[in-house]
N, C-alpha and C positions, 0 to 999 in steps of 0.2 A: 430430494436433491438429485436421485437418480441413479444408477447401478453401474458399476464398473466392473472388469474382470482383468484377474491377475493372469497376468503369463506366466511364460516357463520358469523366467527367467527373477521371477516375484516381480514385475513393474508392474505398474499402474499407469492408467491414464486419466490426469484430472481432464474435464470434458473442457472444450475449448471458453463456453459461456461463462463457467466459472472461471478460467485463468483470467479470460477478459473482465469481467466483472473486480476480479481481485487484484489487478494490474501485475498479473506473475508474468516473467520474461524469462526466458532460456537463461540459463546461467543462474538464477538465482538458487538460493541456498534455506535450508529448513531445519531448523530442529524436528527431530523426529521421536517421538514420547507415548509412552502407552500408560493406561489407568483402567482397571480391571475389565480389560479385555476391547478398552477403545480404542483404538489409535488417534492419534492428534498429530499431525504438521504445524510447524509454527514458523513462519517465514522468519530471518535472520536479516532486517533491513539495518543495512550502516549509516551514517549521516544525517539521520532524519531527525531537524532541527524544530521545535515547537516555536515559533512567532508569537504566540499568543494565548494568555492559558488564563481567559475569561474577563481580562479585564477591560474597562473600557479605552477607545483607541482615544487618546490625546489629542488637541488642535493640531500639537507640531508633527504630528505623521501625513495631515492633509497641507501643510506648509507652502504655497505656492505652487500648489496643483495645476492651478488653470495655467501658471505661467511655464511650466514644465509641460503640461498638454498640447497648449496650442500656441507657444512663443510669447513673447514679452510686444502686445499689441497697441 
């Protein structure tokens, strides 16, 4: 993954590939957790709603696509 170094001031810098990667943005927020001697971040995301949790998607979610797509032709 790569080497970091702490400052004075104890911060860190996660390297930019991973933020991007991970979709972190300024302002976000993290648990912060340790377990014999590892540390662990764990982002604190609010709102994040599941749509879909394996099943199959129904005719009525494709409902009149085309006419939603491309107008009533």
């Amino acid at each position: 993954m790569g080497e970091v170094e702490m400052d004075g001031r104890g911060r860190i810098t996660i390297p930019k590939e991973v933020r991007k990667r991970l979709g972190m943005r300024p302002g976000d927020t993290f648990e912060f957790t340790t377990d014999d001697g590892d540390i662990h971040l764990h982002p604190k995301r609010e709102g994040i709603v599941t749509i879909r949790r394996g099943e199959d998607w129904g005719d009525e979610a494709f409902h009149d696509a085309g006419e939603a797509t491309f107008g009533d032709e």
